[in-house]
C-alpha positions in Angstrom: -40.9 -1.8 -60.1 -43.4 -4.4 -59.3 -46.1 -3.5 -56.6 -46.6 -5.1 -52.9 -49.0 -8.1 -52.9 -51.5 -7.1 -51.2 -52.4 -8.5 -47.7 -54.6 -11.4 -48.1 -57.3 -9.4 -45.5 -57.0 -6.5 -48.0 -57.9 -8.1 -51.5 -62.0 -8.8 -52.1 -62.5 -11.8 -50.7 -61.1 -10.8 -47.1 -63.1 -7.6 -47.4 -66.1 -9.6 -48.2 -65.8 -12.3 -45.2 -64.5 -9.2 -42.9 -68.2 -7.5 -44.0 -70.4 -10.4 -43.7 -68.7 -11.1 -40.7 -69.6 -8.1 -39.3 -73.1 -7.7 -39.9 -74.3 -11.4 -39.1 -72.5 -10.8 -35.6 -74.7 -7.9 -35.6 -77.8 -9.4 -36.2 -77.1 -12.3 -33.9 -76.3 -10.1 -31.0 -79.2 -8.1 -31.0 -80.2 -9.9 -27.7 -77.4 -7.3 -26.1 -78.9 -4.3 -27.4 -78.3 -1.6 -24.8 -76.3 -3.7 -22.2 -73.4 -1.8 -21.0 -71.5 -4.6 -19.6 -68.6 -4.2 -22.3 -68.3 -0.3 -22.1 -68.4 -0.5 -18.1 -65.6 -3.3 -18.2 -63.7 -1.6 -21.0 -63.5 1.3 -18.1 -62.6 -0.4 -15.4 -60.0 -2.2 -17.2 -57.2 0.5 -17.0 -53.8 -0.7 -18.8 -51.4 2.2 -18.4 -49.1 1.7 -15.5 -49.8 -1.9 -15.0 -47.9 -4.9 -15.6 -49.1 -7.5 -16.9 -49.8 -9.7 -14.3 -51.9 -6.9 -12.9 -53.9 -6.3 -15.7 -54.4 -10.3 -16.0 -55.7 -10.6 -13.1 -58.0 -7.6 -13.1 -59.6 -9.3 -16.1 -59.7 -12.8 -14.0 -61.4 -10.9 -11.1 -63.5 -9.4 -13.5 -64.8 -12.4 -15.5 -65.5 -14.1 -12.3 -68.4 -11.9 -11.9 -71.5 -14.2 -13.5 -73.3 -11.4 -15.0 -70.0 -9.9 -16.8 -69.1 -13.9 -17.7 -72.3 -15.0 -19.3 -72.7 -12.4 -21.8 -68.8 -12.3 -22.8 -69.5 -16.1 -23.3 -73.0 -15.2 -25.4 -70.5 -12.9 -27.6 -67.7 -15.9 -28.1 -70.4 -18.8 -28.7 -71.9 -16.2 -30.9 -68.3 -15.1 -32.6 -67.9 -19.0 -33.1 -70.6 -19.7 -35.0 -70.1 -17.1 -37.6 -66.7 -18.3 -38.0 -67.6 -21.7 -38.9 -70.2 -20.5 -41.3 -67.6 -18.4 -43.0 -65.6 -21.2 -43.1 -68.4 -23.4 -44.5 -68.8 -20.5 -47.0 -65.1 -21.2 -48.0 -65.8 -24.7 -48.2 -68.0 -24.4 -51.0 -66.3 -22.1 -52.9 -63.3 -24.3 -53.0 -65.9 -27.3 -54.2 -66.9 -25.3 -56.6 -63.3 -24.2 -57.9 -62.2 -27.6 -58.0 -65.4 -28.2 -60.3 -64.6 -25.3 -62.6 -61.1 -26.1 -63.0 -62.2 -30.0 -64.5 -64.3 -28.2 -67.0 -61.8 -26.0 -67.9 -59.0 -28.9 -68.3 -61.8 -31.0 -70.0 -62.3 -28.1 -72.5 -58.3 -28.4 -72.8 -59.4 -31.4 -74.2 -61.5 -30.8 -76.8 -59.9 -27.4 -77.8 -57.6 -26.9 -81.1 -54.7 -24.2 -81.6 -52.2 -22.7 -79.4 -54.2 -19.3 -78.7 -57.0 -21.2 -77.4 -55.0 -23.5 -75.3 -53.0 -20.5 -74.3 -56.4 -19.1 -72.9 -57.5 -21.9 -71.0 -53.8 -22.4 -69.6 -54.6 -18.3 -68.0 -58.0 -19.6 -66.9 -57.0 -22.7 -65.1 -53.7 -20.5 -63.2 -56.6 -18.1 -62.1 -58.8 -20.7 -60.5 -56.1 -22.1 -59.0 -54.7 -19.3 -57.1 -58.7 -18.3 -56.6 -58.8 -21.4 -55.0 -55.4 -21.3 -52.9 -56.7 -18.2 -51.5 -59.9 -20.0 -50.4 -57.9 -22.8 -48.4 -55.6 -20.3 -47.0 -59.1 -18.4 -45.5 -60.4 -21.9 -44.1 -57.0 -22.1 -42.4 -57.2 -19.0 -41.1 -60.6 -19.1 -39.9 -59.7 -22.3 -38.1 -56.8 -20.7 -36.0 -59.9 -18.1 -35.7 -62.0 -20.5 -34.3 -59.6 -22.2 -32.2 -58.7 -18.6 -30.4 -62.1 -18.1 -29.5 -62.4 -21.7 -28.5 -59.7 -20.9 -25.9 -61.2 -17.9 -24.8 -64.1 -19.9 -24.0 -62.0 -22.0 -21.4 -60.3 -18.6 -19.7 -64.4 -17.6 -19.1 -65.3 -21.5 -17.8 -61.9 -21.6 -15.6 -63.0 -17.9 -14.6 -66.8 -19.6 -14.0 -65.3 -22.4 -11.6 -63.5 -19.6 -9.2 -65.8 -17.3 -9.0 -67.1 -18.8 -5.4 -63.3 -18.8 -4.2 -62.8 -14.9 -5.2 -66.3 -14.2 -3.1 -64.4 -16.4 -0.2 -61.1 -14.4 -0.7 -62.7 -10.8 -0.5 -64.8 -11.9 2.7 -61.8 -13.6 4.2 -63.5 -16.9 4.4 -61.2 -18.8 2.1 -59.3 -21.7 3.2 -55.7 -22.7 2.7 -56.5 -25.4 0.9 -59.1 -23.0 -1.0 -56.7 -20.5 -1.9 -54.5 -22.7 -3.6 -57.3 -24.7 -5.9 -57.3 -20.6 -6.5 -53.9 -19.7 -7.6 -53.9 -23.0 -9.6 -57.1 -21.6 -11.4 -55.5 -18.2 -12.2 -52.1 -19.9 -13.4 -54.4 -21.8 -16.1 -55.8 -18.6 -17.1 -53.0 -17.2 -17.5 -51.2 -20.1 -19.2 -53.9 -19.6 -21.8 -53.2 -15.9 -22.8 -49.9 -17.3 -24.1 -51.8 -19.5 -26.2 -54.2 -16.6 -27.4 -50.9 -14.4 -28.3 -49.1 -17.1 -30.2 -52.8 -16.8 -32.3 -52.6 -13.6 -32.7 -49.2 -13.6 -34.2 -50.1 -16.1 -36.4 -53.0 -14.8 -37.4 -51.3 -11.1 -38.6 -49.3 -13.4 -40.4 -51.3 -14.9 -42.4 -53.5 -12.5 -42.9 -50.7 -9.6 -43.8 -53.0 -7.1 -41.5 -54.6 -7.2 -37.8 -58.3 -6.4 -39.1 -58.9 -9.5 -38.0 -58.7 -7.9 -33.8 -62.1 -6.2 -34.8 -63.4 -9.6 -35.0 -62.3 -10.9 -31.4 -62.0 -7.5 -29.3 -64.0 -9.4 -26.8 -61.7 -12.3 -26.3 -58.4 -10.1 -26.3 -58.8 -7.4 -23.7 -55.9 -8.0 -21.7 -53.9 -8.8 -25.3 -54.9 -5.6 -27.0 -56.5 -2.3 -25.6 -60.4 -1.1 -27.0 -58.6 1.0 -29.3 -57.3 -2.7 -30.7 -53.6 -1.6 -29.6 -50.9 -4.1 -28.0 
C-alpha cells in the first residue's frame, strides 16, 4: 500500500522555513522582552460562552487601547517582514533550480547510453518537483503575507475609533459619532471574514495549521491561545 504524501509543512523544507521563521521573529522582537501586554489580553479575552459578535467586539474594544495597539502592530510589521524574507529565500532557491536543471539538460546533451540518460532523466524529475515545492512556498507565504497585511488594517480601523470608544464610555458621543462608530466596527468585522477565508486556504495548502503558530497574534478572535477554532 503506498504511504500518505506528506503535508507540504511536514517535509524539510517547511520544517526549515517554520524554524527560521521562528527564531528570526525571536530575535526581532527582543524589543518586547518582558511586556505582558499579550498574556494580559490573552486573559481578558474569554471565548467560552460567547458568540461571536461578542468576542469581536471585545477584541475591537480591546485594540482600541493605544498601548495594546501599537505593540500588536510592532509584532505584525515585524511578522511581515520575516515573511517576505522567507519568501525572498524561496526566490532564490527557485533561481537556482532553474539554473541546475539547464546544466543537467545540457549534460543530456553531451551524454552517451541509455543508463546515463536514464540518470539525468531522475535528476532533472527531482529538481523539478524540488522546485514546484519552492513556488508552492512563495505562494503560500504570499497568502501569509497578505493575512497579516489585513490584520494590519483591523489594528489602523481599531486606531481611528479609539477617540469614539473613550466618547461612548463617558457618554459624550454624538449621534452622528456613534454611527462613524458602528460603521468602523462593521469594517472590522468585515475583515475577519477575509482573515478566515486565509486561514482555510492556508491549511490547505499547507496539509497542516503549523502555520497558526506563526500569526497567533493576528487571529485571536479566529483561534484561541491554545491555537484552537
Amino acid at each position: 500500500m503506498d504511504e500518505e504524501p506528506l503535508p507540504l509543512a511536514s517535509k524539510p523544507w517547511g520544517q526549515s522555513l517554520s524554524m527560521v521563521a521562528r527564531e528570526a521573529s525571536q530575535a526581532l522582537l527582543k524589543p518586547l522582552n518582558g511586556c505582558v501586554v499579550e498574556q494580559d489580553y490573552h486573559l481578558s479575552m474569554q471565548r467560552a460562552g460567547q458568540g461571536i459578535e461578542e468576542l469581536v467586539e471585545a477584541l475591537f474594544e480591546l485594540l482600541t487601547n493605544p498601548e495594546a495597539n501599537g505593540i500588536i502592530q510592532f509584532i505584525v510589521r515585524t511578522n511581515i517582514r520575516v515573511l517576505r524574507g522567507l519568501q525572498g529565500v524561496c526566490n532564490d532557491e527557485c533561481k537556482y533550480l532553474k539554473r541546475r536543471a539547464l546544466d543537467i539538460i545540457h549534460m543530456d546533451s553531451v551524454c552517451h547510453g541509455d543508463q546515463n540518460k536514464g540518470h539525468i532523466r531522475e535528476l532533472v524529475e527531482e529538481v523539478c518537483r524540488a522546485n514546484e515545492e519552492q513556488e508552492s512556498w512563495i505562494d503560500i507565504l504570499g497568502i501569509e503575507i497578505d493575512l497579516s497585511e489585513t490584520a494590519l488594517k483591523r489594528l489602523d480601523i481599531a486606531s481611528q475609533a479609539a477617540g469614539l470608544i473613550q466618547k461612548r464610555r463617558s457618554q459624550m458621543i454624538t449621534k452622528e459619532e456613534s454611527q462613524t462608530l458602528e460603521a468602523l466596527f462593521i469594517e472590522f468585522q468585515s475583515l475577519r471574514t477575509l482573515l478566515i477565508r486565509r486561514v482555510l486556504k492556508l491549511n490547505m495548502l499547507t496539509g497542516n495549521s503549523d502555520f497558526l503558530q506563526r500569526h497567533h497574534n493576528e487571529l485571536w478572535d479566529i483561534v484561541d491561545c491554545n491555537l484552537e477554532g
